[in-house]
SERO-4910 file (N, C-alpha, C, O; in steps of 0.05 Angstrom, whole numbers):
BEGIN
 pado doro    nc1    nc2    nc3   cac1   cac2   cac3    cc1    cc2    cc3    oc1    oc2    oc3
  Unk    A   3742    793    701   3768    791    714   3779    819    717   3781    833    696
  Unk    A   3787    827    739   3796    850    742   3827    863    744   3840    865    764
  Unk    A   3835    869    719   3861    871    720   3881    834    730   3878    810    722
  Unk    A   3897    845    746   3903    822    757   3900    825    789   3911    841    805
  Unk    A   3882    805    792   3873    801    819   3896    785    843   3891    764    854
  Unk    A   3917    799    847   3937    790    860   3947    795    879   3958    816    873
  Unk    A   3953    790    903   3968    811    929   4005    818    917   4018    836    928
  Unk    A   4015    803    898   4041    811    892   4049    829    882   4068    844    884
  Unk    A   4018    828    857   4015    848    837   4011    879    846   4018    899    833
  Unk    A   3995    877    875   3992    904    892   4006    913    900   4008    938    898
  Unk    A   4024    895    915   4055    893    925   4074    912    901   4084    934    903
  Unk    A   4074    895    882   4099    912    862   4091    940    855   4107    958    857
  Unk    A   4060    944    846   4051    969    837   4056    983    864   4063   1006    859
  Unk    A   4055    980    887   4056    998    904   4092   1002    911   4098   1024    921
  Unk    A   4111    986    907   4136    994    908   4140   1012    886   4153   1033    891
  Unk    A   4131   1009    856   4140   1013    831   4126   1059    838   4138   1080    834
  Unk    A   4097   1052    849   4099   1083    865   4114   1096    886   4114   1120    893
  Unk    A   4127   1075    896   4147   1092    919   4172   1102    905   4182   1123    914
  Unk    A   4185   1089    881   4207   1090    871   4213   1109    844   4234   1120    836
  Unk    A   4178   1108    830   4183   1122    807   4192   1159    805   4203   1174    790
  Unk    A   4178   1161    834   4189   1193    827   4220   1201    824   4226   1224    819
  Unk    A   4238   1183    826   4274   1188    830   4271   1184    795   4290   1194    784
  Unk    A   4254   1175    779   4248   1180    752   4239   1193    737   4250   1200    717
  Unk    A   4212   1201    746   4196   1215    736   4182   1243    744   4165   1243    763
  Unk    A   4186   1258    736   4176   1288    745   4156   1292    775   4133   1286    770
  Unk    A   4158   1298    796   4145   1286    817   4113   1303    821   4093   1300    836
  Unk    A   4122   1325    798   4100   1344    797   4073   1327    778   4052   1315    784
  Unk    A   4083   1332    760   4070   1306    744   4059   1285    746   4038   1282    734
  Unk    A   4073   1260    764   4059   1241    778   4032   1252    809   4014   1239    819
  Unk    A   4042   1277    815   4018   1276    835   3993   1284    824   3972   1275    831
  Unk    A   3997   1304    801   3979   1316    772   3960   1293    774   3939   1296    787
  Unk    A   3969   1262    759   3959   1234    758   3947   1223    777   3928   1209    770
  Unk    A   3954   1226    814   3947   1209    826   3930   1229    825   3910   1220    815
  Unk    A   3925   1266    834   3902   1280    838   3880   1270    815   3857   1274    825
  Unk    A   3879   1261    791   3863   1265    773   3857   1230    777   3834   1222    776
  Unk    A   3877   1215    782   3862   1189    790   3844   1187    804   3825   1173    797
  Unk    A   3846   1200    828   3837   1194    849   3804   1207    845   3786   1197    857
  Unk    A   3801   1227    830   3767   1248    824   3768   1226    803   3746   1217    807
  Unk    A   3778   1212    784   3755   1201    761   3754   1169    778   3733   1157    774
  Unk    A   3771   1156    794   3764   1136    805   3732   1141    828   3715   1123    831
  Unk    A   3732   1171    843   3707   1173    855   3687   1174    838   3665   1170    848
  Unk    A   3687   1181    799   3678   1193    796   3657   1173    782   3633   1175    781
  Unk    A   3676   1149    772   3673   1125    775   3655   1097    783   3645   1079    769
  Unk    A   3655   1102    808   3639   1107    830   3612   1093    828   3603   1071    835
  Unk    A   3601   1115    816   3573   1130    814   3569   1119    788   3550   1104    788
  Unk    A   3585   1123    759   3572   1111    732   3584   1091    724   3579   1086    701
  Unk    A   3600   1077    734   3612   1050    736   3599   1032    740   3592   1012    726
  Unk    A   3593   1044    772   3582   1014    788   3556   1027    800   3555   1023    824
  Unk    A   3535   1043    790   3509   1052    796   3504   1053    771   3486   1038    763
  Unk    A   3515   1066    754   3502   1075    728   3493   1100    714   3483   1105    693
  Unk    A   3504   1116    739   3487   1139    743   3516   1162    729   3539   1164    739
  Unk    A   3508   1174    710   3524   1196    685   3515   1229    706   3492   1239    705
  Unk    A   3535   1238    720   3540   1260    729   3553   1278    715   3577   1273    715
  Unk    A   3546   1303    699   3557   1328    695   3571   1341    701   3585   1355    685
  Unk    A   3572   1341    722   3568   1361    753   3591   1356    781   3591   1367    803
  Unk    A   3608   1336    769   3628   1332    787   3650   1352    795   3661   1353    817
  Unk    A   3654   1365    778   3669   1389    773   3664   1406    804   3681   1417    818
  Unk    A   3629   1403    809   3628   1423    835   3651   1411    858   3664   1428    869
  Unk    A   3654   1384    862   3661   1376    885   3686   1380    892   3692   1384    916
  Unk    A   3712   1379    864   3741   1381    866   3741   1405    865   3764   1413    868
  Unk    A   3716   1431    861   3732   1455    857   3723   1457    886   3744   1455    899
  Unk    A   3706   1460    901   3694   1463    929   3717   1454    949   3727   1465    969
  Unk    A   3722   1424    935   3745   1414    962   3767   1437    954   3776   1453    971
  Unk    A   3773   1438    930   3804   1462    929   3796   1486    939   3814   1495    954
  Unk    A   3780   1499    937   3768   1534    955   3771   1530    983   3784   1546    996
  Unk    A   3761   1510    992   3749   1514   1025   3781   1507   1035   3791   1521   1053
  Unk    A   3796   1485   1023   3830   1482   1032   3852   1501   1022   3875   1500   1028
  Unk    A   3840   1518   1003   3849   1531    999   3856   1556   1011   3877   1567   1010
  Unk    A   3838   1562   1020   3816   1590   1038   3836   1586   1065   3852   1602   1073
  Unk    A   3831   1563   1077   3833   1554   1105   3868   1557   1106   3881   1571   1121
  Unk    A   3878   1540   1089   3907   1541   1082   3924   1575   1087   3939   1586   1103
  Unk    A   3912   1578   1069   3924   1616   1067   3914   1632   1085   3929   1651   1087
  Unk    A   3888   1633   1105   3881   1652   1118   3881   1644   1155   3890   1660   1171
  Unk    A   3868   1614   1165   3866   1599   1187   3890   1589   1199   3891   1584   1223
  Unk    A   3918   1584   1177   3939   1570   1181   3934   1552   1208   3940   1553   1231
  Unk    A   3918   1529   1186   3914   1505   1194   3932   1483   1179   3935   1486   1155
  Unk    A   3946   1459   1194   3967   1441   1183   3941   1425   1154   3917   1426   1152
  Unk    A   3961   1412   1138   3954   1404   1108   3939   1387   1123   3917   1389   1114
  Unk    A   3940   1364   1148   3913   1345   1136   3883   1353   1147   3861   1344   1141
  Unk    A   3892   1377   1170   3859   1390   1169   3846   1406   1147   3822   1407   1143
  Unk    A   3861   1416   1137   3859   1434   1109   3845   1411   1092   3826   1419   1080
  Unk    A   3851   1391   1091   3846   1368   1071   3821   1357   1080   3801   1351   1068
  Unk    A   3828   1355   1109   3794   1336   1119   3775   1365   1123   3753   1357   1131
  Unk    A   3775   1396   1119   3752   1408   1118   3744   1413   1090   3722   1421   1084
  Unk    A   3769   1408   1066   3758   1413   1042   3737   1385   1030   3718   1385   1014
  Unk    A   3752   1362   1045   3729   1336   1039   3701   1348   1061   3679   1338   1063
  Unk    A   3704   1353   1065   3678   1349   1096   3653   1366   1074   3630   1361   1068
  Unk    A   3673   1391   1063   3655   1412   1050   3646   1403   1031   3624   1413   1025
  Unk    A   3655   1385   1014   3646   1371    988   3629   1356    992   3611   1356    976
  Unk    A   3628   1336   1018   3611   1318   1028   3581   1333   1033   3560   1323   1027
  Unk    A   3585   1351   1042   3562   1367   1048   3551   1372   1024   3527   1366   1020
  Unk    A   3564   1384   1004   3552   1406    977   3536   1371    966   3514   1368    956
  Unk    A   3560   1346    975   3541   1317    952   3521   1319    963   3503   1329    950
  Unk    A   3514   1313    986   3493   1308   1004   3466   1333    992   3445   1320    988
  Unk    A   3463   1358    986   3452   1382    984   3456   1380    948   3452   1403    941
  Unk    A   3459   1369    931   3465   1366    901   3442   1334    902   3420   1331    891
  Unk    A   3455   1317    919   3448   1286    914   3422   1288    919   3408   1275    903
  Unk    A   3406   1306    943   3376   1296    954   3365   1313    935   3343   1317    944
  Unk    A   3367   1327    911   3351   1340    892   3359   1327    867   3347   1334    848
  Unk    A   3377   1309    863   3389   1295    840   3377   1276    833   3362   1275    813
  Unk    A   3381   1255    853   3375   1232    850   3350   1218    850   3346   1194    852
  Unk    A   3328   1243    846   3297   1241    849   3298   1234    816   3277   1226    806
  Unk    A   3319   1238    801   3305   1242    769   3333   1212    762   3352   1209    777
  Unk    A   3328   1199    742   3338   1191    732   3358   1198    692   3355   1221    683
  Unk    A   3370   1184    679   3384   1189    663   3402   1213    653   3423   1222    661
  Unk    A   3383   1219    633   3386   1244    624   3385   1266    635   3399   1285    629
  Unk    A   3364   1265    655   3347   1284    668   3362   1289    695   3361   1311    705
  Unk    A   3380   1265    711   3396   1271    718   3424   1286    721   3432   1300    739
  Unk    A   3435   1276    697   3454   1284    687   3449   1323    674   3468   1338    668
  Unk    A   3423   1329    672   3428   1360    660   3420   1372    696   3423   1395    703
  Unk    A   3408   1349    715   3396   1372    747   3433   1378    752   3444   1400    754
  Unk    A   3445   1357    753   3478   1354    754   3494   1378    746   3508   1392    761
  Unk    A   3488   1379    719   3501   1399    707   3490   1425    723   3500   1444    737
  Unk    A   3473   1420    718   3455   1458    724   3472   1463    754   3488   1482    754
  Unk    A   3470   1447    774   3476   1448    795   3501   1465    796   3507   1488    804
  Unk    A   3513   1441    782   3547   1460    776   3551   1485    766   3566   1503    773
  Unk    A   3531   1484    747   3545   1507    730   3535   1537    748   3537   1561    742
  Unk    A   3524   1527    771   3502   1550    798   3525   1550    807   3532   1573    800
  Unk    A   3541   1542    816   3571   1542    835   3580   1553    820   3581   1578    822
  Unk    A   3592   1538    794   3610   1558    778   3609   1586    782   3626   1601    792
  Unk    A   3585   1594    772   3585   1631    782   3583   1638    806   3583   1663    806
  Unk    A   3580   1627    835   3588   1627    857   3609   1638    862   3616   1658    876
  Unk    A   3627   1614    844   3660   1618    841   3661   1637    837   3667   1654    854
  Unk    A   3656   1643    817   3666   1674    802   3666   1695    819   3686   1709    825
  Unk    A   3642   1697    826   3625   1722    838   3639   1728    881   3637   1746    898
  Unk    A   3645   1714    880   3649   1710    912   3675   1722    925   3697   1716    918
  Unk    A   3672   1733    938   3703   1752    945   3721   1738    955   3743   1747    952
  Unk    A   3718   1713    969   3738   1695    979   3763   1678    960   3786   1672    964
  Unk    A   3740   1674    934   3749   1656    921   3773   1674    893   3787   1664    876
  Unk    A   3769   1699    900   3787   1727    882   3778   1722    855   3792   1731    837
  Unk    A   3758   1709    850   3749   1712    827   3768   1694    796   3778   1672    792
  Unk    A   3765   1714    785   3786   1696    760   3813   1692    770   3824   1670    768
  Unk    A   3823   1713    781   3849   1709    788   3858   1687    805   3881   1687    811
  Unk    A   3835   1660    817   3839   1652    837   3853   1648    865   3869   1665    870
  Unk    A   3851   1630    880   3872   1633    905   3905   1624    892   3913   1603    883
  Unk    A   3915   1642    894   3945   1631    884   3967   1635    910   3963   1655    924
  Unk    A   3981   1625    913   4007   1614    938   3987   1610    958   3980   1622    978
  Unk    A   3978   1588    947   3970   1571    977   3989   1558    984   3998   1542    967
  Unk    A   4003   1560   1016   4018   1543   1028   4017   1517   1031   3996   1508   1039
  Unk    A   4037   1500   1026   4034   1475   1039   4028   1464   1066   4013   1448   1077
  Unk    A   4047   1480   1071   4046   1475   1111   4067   1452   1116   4077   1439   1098
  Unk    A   4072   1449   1143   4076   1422   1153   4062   1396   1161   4045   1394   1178
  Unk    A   4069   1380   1148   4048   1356   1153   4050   1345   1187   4071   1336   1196
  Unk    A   4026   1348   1204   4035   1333   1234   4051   1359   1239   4067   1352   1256
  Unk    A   4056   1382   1234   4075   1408   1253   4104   1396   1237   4122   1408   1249
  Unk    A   4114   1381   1218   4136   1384   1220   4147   1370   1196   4168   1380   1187
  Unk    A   4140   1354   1185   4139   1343   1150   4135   1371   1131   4114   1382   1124
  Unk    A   4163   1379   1125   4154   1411   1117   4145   1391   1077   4159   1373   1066
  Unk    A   4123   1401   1068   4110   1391   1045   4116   1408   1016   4105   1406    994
  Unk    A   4142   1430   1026   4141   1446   1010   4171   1433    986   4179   1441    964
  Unk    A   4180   1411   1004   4200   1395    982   4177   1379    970   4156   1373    981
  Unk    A   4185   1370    941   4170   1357    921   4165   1322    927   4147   1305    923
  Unk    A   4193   1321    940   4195   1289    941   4172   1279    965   4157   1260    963
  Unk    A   4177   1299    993   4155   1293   1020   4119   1295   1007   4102   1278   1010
  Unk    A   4117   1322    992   4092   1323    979   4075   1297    965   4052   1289    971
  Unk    A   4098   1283    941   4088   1265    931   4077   1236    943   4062   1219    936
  Unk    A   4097   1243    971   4098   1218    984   4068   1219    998   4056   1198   1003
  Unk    A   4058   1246   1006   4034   1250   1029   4006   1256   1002   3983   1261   1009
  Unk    A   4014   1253    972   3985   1252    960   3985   1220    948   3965   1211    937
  Unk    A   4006   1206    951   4003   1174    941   3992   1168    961   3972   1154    959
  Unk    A   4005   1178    993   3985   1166   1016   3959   1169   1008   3949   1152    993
  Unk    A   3949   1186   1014   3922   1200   1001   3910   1185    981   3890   1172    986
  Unk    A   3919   1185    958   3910   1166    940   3909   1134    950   3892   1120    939
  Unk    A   3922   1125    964   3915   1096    961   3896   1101    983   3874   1091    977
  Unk    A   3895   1112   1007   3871   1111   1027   3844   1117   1014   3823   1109   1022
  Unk    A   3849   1137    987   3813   1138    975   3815   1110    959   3797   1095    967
  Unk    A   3827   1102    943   3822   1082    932   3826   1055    952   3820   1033    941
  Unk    A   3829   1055    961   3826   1031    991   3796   1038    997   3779   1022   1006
  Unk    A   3794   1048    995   3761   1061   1003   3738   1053    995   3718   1043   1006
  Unk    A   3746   1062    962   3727   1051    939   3740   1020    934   3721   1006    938
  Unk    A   3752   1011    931   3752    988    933   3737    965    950   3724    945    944
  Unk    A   3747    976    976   3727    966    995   3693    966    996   3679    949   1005
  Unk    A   3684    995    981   3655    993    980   3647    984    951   3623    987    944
  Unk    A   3669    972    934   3649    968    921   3654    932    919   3644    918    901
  Unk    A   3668    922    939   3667    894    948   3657    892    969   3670    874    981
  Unk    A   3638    901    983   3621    900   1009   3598    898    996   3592    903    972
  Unk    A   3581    890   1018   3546    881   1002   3536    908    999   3511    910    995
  Unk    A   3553    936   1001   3529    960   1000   3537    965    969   3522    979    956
  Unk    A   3566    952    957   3570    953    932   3554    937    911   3545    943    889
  Unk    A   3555    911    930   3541    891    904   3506    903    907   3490    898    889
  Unk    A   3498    915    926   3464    928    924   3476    948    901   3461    947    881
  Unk    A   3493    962    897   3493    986    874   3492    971    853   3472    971    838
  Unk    A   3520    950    848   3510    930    822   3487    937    818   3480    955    803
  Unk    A   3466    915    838   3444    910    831   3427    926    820   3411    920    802
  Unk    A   3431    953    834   3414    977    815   3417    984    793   3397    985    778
  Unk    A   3448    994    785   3460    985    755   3451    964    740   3445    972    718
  Unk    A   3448    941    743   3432    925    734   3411    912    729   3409    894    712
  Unk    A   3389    920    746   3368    925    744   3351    934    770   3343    921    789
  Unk    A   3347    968    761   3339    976    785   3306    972    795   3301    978    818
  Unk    A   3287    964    781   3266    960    787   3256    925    808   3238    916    824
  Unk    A   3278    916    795   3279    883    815   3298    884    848   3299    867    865
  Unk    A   3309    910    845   3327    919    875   3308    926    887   3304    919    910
  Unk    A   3286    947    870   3266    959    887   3244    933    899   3236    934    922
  Unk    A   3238    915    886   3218    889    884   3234    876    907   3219    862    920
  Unk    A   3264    877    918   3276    853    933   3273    873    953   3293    868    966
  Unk    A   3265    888    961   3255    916    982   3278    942    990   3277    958   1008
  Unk    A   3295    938    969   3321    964    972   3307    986    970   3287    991    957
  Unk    A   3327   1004    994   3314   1031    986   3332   1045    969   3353   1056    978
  Unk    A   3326   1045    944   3344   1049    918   3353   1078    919   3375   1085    912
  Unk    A   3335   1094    929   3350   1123    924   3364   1131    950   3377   1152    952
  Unk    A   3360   1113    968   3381   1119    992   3407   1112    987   3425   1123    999
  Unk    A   3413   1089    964   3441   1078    969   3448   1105    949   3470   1115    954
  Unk    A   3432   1117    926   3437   1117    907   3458   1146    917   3480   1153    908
  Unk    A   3439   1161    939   3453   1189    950   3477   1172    966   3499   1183    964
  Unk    A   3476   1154    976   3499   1144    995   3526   1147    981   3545   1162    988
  Unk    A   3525   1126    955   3542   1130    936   3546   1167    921   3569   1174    915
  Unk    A   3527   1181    919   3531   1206    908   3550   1214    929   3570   1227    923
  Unk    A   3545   1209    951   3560   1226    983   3592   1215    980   3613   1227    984
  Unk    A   3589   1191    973   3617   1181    988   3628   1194    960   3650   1205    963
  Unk    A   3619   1195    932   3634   1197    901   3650   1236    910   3673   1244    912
  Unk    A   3622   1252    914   3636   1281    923   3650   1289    943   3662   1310    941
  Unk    A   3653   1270    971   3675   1271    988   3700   1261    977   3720   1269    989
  Unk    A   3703   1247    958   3730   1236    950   3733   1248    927   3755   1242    919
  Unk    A   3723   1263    911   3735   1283    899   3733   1313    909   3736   1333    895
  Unk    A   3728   1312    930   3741   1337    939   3764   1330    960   3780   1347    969
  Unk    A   3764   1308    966   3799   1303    970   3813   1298    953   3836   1291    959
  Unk    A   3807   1298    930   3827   1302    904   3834   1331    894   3854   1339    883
  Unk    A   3809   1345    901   3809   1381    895   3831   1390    919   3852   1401    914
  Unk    A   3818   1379    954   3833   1402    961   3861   1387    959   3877   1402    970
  Unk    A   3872   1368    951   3901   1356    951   3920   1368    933   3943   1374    935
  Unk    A   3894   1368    905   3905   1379    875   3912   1411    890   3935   1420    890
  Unk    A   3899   1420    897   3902   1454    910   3931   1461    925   3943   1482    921
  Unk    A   3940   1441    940   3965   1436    953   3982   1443    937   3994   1464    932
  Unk    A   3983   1416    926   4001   1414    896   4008   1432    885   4032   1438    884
  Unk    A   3989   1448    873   4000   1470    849   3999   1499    861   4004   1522    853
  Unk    A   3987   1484    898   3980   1521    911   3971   1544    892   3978   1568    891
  Unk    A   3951   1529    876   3930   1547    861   3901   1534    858   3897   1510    853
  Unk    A   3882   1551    862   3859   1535    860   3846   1558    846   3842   1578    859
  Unk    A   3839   1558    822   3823   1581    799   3796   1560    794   3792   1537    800
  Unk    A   3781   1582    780   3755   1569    760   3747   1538    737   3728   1526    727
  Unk    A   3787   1540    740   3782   1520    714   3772   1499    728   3754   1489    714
  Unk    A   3773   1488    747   3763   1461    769   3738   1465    772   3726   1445    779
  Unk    A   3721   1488    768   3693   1485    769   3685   1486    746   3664   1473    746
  Unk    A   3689   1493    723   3687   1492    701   3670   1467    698   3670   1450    716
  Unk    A   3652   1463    671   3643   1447    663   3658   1428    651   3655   1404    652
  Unk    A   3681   1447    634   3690   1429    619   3711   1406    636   3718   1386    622
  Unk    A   3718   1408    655   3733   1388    676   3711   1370    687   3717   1354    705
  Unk    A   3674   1371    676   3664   1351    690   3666   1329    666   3668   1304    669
  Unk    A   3666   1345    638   3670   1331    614   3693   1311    618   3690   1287    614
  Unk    A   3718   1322    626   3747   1318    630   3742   1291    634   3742   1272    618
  Unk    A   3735   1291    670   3741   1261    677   3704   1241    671   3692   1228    688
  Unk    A   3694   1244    645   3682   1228    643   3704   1211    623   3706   1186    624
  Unk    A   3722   1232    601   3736   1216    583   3751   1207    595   3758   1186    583
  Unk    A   3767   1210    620   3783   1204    637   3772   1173    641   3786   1153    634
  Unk    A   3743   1170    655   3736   1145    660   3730   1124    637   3730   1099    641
  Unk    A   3726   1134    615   3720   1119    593   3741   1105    576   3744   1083    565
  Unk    A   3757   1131    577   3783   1116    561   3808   1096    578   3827   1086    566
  Unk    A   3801   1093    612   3807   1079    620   3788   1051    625   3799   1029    626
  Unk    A   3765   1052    628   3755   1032    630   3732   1036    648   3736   1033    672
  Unk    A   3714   1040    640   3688   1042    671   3680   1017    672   3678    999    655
  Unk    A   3675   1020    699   3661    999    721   3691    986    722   3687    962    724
  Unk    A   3715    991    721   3736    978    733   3753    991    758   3753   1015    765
  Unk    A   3767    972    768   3773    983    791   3803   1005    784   3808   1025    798
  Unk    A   3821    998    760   3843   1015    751   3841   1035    732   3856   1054    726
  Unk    A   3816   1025    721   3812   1040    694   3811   1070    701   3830   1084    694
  Unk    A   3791   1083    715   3794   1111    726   3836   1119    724   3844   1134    706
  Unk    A   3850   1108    740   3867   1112    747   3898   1112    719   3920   1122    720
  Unk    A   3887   1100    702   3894   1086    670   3894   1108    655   3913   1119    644
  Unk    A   3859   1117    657   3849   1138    634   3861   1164    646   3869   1176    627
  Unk    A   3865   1179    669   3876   1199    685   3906   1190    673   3913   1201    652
  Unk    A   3914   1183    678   3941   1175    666   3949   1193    640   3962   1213    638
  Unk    A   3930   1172    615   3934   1177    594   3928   1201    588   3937   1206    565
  Unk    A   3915   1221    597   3895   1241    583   3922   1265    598   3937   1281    587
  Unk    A   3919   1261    621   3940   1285    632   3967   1280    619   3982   1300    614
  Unk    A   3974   1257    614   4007   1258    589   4002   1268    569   4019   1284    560
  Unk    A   3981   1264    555   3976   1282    532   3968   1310    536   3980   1329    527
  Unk    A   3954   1310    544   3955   1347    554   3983   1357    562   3991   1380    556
  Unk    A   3998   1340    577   4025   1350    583   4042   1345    556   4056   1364    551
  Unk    A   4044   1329    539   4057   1330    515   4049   1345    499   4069   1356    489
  Unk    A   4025   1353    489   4028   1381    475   4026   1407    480   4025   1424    463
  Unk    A   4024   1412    513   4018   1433    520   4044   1457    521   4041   1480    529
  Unk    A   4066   1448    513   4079   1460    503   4089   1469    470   4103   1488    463
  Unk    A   4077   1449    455   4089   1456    429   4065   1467    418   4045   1473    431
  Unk    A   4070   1471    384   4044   1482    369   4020   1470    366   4001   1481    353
  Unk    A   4017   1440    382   3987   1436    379   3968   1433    404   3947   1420    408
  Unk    A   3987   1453    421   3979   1454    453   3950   1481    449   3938   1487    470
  Unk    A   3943   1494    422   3927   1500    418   3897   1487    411   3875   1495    415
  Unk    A   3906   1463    401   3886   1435    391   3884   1419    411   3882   1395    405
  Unk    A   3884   1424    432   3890   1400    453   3861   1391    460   3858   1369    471
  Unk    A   3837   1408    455   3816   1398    456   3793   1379    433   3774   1364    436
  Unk    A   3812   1394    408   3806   1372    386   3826   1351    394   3810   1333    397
  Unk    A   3846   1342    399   3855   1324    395   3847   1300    425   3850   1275    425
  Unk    A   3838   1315    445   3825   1296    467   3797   1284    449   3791   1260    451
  Unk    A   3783   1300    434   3754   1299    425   3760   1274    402   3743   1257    398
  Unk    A   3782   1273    390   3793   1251    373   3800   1230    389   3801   1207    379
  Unk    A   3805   1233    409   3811   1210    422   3786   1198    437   3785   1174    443
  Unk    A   3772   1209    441   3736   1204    456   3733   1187    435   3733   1162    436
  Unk    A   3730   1199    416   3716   1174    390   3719   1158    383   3703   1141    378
  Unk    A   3759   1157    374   3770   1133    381   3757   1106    402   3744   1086    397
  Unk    A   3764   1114    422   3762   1106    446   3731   1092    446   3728   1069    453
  Unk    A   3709   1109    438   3679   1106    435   3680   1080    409   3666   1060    412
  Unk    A   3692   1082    392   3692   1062    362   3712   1040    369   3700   1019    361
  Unk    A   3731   1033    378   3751   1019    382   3747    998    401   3742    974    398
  Unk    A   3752   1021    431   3754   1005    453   3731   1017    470   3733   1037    484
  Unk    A   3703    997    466   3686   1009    476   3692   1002    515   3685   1019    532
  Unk    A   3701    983    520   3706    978    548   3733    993    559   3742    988    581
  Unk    A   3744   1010    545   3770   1024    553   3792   1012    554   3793    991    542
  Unk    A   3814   1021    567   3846   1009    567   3843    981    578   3847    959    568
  Unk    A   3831    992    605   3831    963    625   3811    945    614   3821    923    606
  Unk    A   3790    946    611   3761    936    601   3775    922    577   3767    898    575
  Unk    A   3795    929    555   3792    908    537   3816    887    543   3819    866    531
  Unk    A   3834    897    566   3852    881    570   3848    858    586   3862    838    589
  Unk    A   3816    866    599   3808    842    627   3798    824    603   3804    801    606
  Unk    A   3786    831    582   3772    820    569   3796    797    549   3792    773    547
  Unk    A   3815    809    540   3831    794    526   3843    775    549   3855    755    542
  Unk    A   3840    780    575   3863    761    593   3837    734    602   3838    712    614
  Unk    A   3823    744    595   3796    726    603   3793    705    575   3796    680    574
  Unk    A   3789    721    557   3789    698    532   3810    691    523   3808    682    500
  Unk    A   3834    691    532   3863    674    519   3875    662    544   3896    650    538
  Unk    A   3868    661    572   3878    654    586   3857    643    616   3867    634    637
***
């Protein structure tokens, strides 16, 4: 059971996002939907394939460079900026996925990493990208020539759009029959291959669609803070949103969106006081938690309790 499977329930959650920013910090909630929206793609792929990526990190820092780049130098309006930083991510999955997805598990998961961590010094090294100092005052622009995006309240409103069109997305593919063939590989991929799937075509299909939608979370997140540095290629942000997906719930459809939640409030709650130094022991305490406790995550044990009591 997934969450609650309701059109009212969509209904309210989707007013309860039109309304909350007159509450809640509007910088902060787009923080959430940007980080929803990369661990829901990210999702995707080890949710509902199975498949443990490293290496996601390349796609949200790629989408933030290339909209970044284009933003400050091309003065191109925010949603071409947005559709060439996804286009560019889509490309790098596509050129990551057909050398990836030849290896399975483990073996995947470190070609993943390596991959990334080859960009990462890309990053570094590349004159476009200014190096450590990254791209900083990237413009918003006008959305359409005239939605100026540089008030907080118009911004939030054009990355919730954003966010529900990727997660409309993934939702849709993973309730279409090209979703339930991923199931099937996730669940047993040698009887997908026996029913005549071509298993590593869906498997890049899904890698393609998982790094185009987090690099519309990169170049969106890039908008947002009109900064795009190293830390987004970093490894440790591929780590990020695996705890992101876990501690919300993998293989669910909210859980990505749950665990992004929780992880960026806590980083925002101590990142100002004295244990904004520990913030990585205290995420690493919460992994284990999370790993000992609630092995299905926030959502995962709540589908589970609404299933056996009700």
């Amino acid at each position: 059971m997934e969450f609650i499977k309701s059109n009212k329930f969509n209904i309210i959650l989707i007013a309860l996002a039109l309304v909350i920013p007159f509450g809640v910090y509007p910088v902060f909630l787009m923080k959430v939907l940007c980080f929803g929206l990369f661990a829901a793609a990210f999702n995707l792929m080890l949710g509902f394939v199975g498949m443990l990526s490293f290496g996601h990190a390349a796609f949200l820092a790629t989408g933030g460079y290339v909209t970044g780049y284009l933003m400050s130098n091309a003065d191109l309006t925010p949603e071409l900026g947005i559709l060439c930083g996804t286009l560019a991510s889509a490309v790098l999955g596509y050129l990551f996925g057909s050398l990836s997805v030849k290896r399975e598990g483990i073996y995947f998961a470190m070609v993943t990493l390596a991959l990334s961590q080859l960009l990462f010094f890309f990053f570094l090294q590349a004159p476009f990208t200014e190096g450590e100092n990254g791209l900083q005052g990237i413009p918003r622009g006008k959305l359409f020539g005239f939605i100026d995006l540089n008030n907080n309240l118009s911004m939030y409103y054009f990355v919730l759009a954003v966010f529900l069109l990727g997660f409309w997305l993934i939702y849709r593919s993973v309730h279409s029959p090209f979703g339930q063939v991923l199931k099937a590989i996730r669940e047993n991929e040698p009887r997908a291959i026996s029913l005549g799937y071509s298993v590593r075509q869906y498997k890049l299909m899904a890698f393609v669609l998982s790094a185009a939608l987090s690099g519309l979370a990169g170049s969106t997140k890039a908008l947002v803070f009109q900064l795009e540095s190293l830390t987004d290629a970093h490894w440790q942000m591929s780590g990020e949103v695996v705890l992101m997906t876990l501690v919300g719930g993998m293989g669910t459809i909210f859980g990505p969106l749950v665990g992004a939640a929780v992880v960026v409030g806590i980083e925002n709650f101590f990142s100002g006081g004295e244990l904004g130094t520990y913030i990585h022991i205290i995420m690493g305490l919460i992994f284990i938690i999370c790993v000992l406790a609630f092995r299905n995550g926030i959502v995962g044990e709540f589908n589970k309790f609404v299933k056996n009591n009700f």
